[in-house]
Each structure stands twice: as C-alpha cells, then as structure tokens.
C-alpha positions as CSV (number, residue, x, y, z in Angstrom):
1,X,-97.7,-3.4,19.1
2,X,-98.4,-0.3,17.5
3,X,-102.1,-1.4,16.7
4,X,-102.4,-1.9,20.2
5,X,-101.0,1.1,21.6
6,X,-103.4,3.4,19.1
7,X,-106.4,1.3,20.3
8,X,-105.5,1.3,24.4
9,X,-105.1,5.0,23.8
10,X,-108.8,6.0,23.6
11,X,-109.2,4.4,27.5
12,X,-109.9,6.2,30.6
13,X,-107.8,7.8,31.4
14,X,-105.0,6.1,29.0
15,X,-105.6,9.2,26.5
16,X,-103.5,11.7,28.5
17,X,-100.6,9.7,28.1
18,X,-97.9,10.7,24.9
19,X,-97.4,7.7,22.7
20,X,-93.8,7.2,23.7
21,X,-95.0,6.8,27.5
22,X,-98.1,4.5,26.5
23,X,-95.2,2.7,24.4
24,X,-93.2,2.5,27.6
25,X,-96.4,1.4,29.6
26,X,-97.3,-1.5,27.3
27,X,-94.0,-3.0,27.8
28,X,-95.2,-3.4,31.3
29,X,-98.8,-4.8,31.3
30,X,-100.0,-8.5,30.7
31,X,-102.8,-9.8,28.6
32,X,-105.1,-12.2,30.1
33,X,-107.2,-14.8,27.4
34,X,-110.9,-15.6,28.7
35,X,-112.6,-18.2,26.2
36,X,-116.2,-18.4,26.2
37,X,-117.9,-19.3,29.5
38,X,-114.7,-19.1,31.6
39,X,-114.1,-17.3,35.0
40,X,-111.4,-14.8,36.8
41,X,-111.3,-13.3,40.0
42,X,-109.9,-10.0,40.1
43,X,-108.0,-10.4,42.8
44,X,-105.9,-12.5,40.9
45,X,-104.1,-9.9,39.1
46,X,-103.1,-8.1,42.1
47,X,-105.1,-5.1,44.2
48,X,-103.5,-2.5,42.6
49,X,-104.3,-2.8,38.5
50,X,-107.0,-1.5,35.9
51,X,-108.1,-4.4,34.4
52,X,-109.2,-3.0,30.2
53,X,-111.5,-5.3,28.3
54,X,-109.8,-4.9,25.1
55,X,-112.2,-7.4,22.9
56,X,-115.0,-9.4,23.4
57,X,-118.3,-9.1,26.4
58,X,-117.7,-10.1,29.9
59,X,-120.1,-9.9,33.0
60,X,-118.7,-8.5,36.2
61,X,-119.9,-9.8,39.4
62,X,-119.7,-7.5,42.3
63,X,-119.3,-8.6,45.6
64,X,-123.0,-6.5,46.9
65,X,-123.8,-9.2,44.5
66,X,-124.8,-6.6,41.3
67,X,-123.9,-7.4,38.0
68,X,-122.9,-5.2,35.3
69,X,-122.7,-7.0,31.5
70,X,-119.3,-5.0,29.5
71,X,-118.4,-4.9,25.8
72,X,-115.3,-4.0,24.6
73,X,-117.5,-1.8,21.4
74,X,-118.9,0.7,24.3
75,X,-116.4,0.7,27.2
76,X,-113.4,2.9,28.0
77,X,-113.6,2.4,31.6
78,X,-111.6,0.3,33.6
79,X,-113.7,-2.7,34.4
80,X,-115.2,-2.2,37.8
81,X,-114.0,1.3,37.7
82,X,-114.9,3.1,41.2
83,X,-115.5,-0.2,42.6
84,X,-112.7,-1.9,44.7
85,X,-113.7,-4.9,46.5
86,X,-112.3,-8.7,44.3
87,X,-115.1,-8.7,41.5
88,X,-115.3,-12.2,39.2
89,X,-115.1,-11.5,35.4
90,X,-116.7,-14.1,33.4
91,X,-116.4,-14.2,29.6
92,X,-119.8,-14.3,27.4
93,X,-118.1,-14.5,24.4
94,X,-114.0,-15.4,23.9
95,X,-112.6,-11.9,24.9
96,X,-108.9,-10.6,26.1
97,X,-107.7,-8.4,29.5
98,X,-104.9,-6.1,29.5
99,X,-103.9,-5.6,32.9
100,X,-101.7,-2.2,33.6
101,X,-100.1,-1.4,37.2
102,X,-101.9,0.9,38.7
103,X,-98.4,2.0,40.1
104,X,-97.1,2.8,36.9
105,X,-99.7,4.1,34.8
106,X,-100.5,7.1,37.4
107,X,-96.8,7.8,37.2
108,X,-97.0,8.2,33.7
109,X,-100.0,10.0,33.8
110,X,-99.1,12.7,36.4
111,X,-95.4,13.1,34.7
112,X,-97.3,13.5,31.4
113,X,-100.0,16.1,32.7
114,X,-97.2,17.9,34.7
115,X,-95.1,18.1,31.2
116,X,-98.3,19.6,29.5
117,X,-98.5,21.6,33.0
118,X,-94.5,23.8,32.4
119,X,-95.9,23.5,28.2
120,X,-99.1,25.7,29.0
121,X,-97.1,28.3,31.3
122,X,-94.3,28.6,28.8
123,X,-97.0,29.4,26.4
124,X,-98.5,31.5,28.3
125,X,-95.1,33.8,28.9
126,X,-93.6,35.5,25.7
127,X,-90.9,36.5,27.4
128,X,-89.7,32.6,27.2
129,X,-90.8,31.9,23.5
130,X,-87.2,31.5,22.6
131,X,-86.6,28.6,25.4
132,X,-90.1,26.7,24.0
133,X,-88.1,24.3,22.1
134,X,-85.2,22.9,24.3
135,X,-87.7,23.1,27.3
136,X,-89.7,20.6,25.4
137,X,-86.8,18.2,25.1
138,X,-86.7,18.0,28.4
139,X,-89.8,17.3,29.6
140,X,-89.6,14.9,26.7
141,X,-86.7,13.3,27.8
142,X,-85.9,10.4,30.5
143,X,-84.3,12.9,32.5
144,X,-87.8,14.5,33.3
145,X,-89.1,11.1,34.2
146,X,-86.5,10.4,37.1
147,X,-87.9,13.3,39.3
148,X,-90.8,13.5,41.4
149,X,-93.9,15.4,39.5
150,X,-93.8,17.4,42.8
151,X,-90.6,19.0,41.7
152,X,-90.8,19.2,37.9
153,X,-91.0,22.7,38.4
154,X,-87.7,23.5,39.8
155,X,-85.6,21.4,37.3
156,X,-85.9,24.7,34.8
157,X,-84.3,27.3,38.2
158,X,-81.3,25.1,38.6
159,X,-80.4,25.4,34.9
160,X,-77.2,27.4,34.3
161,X,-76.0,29.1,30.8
162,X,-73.0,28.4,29.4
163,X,-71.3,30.2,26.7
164,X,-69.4,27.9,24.1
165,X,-67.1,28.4,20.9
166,X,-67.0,26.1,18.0
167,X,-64.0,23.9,18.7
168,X,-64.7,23.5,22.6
169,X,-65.0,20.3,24.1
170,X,-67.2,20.1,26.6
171,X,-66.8,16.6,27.8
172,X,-63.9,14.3,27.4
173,X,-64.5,10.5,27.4
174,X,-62.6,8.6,30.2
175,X,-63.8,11.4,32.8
176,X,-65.8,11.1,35.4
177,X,-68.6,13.5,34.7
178,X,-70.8,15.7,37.2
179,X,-73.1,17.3,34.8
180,X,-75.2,17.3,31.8
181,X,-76.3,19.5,29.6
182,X,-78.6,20.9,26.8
183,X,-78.0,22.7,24.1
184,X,-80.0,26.1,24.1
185,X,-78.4,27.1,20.6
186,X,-75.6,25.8,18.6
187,X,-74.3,22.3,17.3
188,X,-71.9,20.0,18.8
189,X,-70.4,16.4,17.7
190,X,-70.0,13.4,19.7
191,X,-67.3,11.2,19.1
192,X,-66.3,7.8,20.1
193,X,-62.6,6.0,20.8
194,X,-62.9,2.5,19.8
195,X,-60.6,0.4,22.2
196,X,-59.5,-2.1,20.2
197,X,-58.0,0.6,17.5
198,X,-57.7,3.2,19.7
199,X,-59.5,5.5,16.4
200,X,-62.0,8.1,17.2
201,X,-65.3,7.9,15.3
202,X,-67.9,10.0,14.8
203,X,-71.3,8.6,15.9
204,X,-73.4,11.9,16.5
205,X,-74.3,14.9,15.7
206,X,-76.4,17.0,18.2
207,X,-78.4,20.4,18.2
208,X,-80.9,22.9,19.7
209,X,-82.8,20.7,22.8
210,X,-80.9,17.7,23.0
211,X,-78.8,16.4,26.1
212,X,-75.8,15.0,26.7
213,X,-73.7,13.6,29.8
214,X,-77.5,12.6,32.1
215,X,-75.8,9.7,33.4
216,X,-73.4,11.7,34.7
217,X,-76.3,12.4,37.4
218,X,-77.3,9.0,38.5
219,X,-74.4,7.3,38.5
220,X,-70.3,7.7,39.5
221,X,-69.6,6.4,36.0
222,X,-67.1,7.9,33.1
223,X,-68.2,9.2,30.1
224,X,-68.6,7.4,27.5
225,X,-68.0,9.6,24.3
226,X,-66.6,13.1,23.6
227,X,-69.0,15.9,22.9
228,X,-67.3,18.9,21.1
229,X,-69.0,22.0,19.8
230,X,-68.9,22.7,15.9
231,X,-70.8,25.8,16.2
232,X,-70.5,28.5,18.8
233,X,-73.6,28.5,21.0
234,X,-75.4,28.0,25.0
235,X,-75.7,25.2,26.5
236,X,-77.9,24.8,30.0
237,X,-75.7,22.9,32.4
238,X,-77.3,21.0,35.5
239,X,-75.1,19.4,38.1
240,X,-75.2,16.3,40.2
241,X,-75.2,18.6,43.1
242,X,-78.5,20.7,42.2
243,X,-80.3,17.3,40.1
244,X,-79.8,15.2,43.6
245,X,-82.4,17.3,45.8
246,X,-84.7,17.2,43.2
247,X,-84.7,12.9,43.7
248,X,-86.4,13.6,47.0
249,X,-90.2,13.6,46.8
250,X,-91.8,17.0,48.2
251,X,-94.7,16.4,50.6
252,X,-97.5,18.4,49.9
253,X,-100.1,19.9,52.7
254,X,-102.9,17.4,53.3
255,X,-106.1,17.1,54.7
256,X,-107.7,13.9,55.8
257,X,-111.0,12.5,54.2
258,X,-113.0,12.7,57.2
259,X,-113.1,16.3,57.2
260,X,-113.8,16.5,53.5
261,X,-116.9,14.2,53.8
262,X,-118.1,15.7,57.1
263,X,-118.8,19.2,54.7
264,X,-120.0,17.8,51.1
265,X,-123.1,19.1,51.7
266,X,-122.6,22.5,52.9
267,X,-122.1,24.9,49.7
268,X,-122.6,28.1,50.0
269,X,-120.6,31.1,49.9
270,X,-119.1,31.0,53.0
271,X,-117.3,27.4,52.6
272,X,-114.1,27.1,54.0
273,X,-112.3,25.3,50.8
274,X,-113.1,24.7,47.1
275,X,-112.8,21.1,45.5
276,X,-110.5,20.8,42.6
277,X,-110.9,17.6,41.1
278,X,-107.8,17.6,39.0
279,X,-108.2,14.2,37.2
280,X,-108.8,14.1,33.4
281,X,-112.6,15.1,32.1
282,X,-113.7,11.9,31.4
283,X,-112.4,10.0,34.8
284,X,-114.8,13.3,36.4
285,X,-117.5,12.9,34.1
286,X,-118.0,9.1,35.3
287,X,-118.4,10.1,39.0
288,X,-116.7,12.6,41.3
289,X,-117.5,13.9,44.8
290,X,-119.8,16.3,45.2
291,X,-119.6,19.8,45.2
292,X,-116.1,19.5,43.3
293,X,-115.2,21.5,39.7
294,X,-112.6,19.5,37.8
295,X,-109.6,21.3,36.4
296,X,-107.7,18.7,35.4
297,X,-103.8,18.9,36.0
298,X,-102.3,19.8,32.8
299,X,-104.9,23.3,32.8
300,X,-104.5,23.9,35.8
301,X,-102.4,26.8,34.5
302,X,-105.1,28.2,32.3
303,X,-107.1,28.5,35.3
304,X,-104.6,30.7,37.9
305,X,-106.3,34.0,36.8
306,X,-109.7,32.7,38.0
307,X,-107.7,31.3,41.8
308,X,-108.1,33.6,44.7
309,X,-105.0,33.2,47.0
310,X,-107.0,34.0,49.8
311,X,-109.4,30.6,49.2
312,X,-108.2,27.5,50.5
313,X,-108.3,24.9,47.6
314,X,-108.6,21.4,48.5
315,X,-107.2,19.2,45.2
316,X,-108.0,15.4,44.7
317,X,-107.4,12.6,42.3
318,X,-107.8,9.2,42.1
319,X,-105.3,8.4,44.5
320,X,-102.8,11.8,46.1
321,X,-100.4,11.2,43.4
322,X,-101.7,13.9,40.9
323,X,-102.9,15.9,43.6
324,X,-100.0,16.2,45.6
325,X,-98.3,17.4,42.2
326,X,-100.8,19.9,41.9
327,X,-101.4,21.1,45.2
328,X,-97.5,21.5,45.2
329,X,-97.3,23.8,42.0
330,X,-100.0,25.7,43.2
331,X,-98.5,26.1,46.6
332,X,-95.2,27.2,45.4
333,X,-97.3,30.3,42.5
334,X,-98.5,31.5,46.7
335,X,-101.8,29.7,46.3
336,X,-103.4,27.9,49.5
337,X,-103.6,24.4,48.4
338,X,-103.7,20.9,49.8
339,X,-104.4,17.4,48.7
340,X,-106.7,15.2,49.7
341,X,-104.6,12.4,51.7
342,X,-106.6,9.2,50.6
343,X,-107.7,10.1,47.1
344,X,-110.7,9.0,45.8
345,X,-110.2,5.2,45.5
346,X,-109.1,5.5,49.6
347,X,-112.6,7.0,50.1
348,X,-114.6,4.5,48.2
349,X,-112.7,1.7,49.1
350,X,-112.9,2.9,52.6
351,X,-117.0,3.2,52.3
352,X,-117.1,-0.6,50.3
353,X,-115.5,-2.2,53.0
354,X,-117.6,-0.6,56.4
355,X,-120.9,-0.9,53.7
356,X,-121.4,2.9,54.0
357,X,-123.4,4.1,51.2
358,X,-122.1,6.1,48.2
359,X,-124.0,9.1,48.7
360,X,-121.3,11.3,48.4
361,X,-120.5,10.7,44.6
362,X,-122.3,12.2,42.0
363,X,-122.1,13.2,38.4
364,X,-123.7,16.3,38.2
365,X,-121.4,19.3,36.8
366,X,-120.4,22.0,39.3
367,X,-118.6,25.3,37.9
368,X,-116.5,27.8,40.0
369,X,-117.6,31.5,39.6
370,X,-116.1,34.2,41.5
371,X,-114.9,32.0,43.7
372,X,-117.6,29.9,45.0
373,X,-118.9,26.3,43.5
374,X,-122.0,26.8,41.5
375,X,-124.1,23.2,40.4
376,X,-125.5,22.7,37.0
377,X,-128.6,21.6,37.6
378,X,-129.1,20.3,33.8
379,X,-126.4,17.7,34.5
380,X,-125.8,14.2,36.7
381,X,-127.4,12.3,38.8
382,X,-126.0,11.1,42.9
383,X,-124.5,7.7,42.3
C-alpha cells in the first residue's frame, strides 16, 4: 500500500494531498484490471470519478469521436481530464485503473490546502510563533476534517485558555463530556478503569498539541478514560456549543457562469472583476479560462499584500468547492470575493453537451500587476 500511495502521489492534482489523507483516500478507491485488447466505458465507474492510468497504455475514445493514445510513463492527468461526456478506455497493452471519488478527493484536497492556508498566515504573524505547534495538531487532526473548509478559520476564535496544575483532572471517565481540548503547554496522563477489575491503568501519556475528549463533540456519549495533568500547563478548550455552528456549511457569494463567459474577452484596465484560479499549478497549467491568474489556495495568503479591497475578485476551481473556501476566507480578511457557482467542470460540461466550442480555455499564463490581468505572450496556446 505504501508503494502505491508514493506513486499516486505524483498525479494531478493528488500531490497536494499529505500522505496520511492520500492514505485515507486509497482506502476508498477501486482498481480496475484491463488485459490487452479489452474495453470500458467510463460511465461505468460512475459520473463523478478521476479515472488514473496507473500502469500500462490505453486509448481513449471521445464521444466527438477524437482519440487520444495514454501511457502510464508520461501521464499525471486524470484520463480524459477536462473532458466530461462517457469516453471508452481500451487497453493496448495489459494496464490497471484506479478510480478515486471525485466527492472525496476534492474534500481532501480543499481541507489539505485550507490547512497549508492557517500554516502560511501563522507564519506569516510572529506574534503567534509560540501557538505554531499545537495549531498544527489541529489541522492535522480528525477534528479539522469534520468542519466545512469554509469555516476552518473560525475553529482557532472559539478556542478558550485554560489554566491547569499538575494533579488536576480535567476529565473524569463515566461523565458525559461537552468539550475537548488541547494542550497549549504542559503534560497530562490518561488513564483507564478496566471493568472487569475495577483497576485503573495507565494507557497514555499526552503533551504540547495533542487532544483529548473530541468525541465529546459529535456525540452524547461518556468519556471513556481519565485525563489528569502531571505538569502545570494551558490547555485550549472548545465546547459542543461553539464546535456545532461550525458543522454548518457557510455559503459563499456567487456569480453565475454566464456572466463570467459573456466578459472573457474584455481585459483591460477597467474590468469589473479579476479571475483567481485557485486550483493547484499544474491542474492551471493544463488548461484554465482565459484571462484568469492562478493563486492556488494554500498561497493565497502570500498573495493578500498584492489584493486591492476595492477589486472584485471572482475565484474558481474545478468545481465551487475550493473556491467557495477561498472566496469565504477572503471575504471574511474585508476582501470582495465570490466563487464561480458551476466551477470549471460545470462550464465544460455545460459547453460538451450543447456542442459549443471551447474557445474560452486556454493555457497561456496571465499575471496580476497592480491590479489588473497582464498575458504572457511567451506562453500557451487557446485550447
């Protein structure tokens, strides 16, 4: 498994994803054997995968009846990338699928490049150099992983400090809890009663950036151990009444595709929005809509000193997930910014299926400078 996660991390866009998410992503996906001179549809794996080739040479036919020949030596691309009508997949050589929901990977993907996201403005703010550590654990942990990427930012603003002694227990096993915490600085020891003997046992020991009690959150359950400080130290307590709001998924500002398209072709420097792109470089380098820059999420922070909050920033991905993250975080640092409703694969799709041209996707560079959208002309061609 390990051989496999290593090689699936070089894909587009697999490579922004941590290990211990790709590991967690793997568990989900199916392989799919094609032996020489045998056929798939697509379609048969569902609408809504990325279909790898992770050995062997396929050819893909397209439905406008094109044909594109793939080995798995010099592709990273999701077969058919950008393409989203059933294509047929027949094997030149004995060669293997790996089929990932789409559903999950850009969950994991946007979680992971909101993580890097708080990471880069923590960085970027010595007053918090001291928190660097057990703010890592959390966007490390599961806990992180259970809230919309919309709202990743507030978990850190319904923190609370507590002060502790060595000796204090903090939670008790057999109570309901309606909290959890991490532990900012200190060490504590979790203990265990076993029924049957009714003896306590040690089973833990926990320090700086660890958690304790998160199913506390979830779930009207009792804890299952005692956790009892052996140092003095601060812990960061969230309750069940601040963690539940931040289940709810945010809604972002959006703006419908229609009006994006009916302007691709008008930059200057009076345009009414800029493009943000916000996917990772190499999903932009393979094709992107015109007149867009890519910043891709988890920079996005590098990038505020360059924003103007008085330009309206339209941000896409390949479908609103990402976007609507971004557009969100942006919104909420007094930026203007929106997401585009549809997301890429709703324009192309959208374009495949009434046979309108592509003439909107290109992969020429474009760069923002002082505020306006400048083209490289050295780079890309219209797709």
């Amino acid at each position: 498994m390990k051989t496999k996660i290593e090689s699936l991390h070089s894909f587009v866009p697999l490579q922004g994803i941590p290990e211990q998410h790709l590991e967690y992503l793997v568990e989900r996906v199916q392989s799919h054997f094609l032996f020489t001179g045998s056929t798939v549809e697509s379609s048969e794996f569902g609408g809504d995968v990325f279909i790898y080739l992770f050995s062997g040479e396929v050819v893909i036919s397209h439905a406008d009846g094109s044909e594109q020949t793939v080995n798995a030596n010099g592709n990273l691309l999701p077969l058919a990338y950008q393409h989203f009508l059933p294509a047929k997949i027949s094997a030149i050589i004995d060669s293997e699928l790996i089929i990932f929901p789409l559903d999950e990977l850009r969950k994991q993907l946007c979680w992971s490049q909101m993580a890097e996201f708080q990471r880069v403005q923590i960085a970027g703010d010595p007053s918090r150099d001291e928190d660097a550590q057990w703010i890592n654990f959390i966007l490390d942990s599961n806990l992180f992983f259970k809230v919309p990427p919309t709202n990743v930012s507030e978990i850190f603003s319904k923190l609370t400090p507590k002060v502790v002694s060595s000796g204090d227990i903090v939670v008790r096993q057999g109570e309901i809890g309606n909290a959890c915490f991490f532990i900012k600085e200190g060490q504590a020891r979790v203990d265990v009663i076993d029924p049957e003997t009714n003896t306590q046992k040690t089973v833990a020991y926990l320090g700086p950036g660890r958690c304790f009690g998160e199913d506390a959150l979830v779930n009207k359950t009792q804890r299952n151990a005692t956790v009892t400080m052996i140092e003095n130290g601060v812990l960061m307590r969230l309750s069940k009444d601040d963690f539940f709001p931040l289940m709810k998924k945010e809604s972002s500002d959006q703006v419908s595709s229609d009006l994006i398209l009916s302007n691709l072709n008008k930059l200057d420097s009076k345009q009414r929005y800029v493009l943000i792109d916000v996917r990772t470089a190499p999903e932009y380098e393979f094709g992107h809509l015109k007149n867009s820059v890519n910043i891709s999420l988890d920079l996005l922070p590098l990038h505020i000193p360059r924003l103007d909050k008085d330009i309206q920033y339209v941000l896409y991905s390949d479908t609103a997930f990402r976007s609507d993250a971004g557009a969100s975080a942006l919104s909420k640092l007094g930026f203007k910014a929106m997401s585009l409703a549809e997301g890429l694969r709703g324009l192309i799709s959208k374009s495949e299926k009434d046979l309108v041209p592509l003439d909107y996707i290109t992969t020429q560079s474009y760069w923002l400078h002082e505020g306006s959208v400048i083209a490289d002309q050295s780079s890309g061609t219209m797709k």
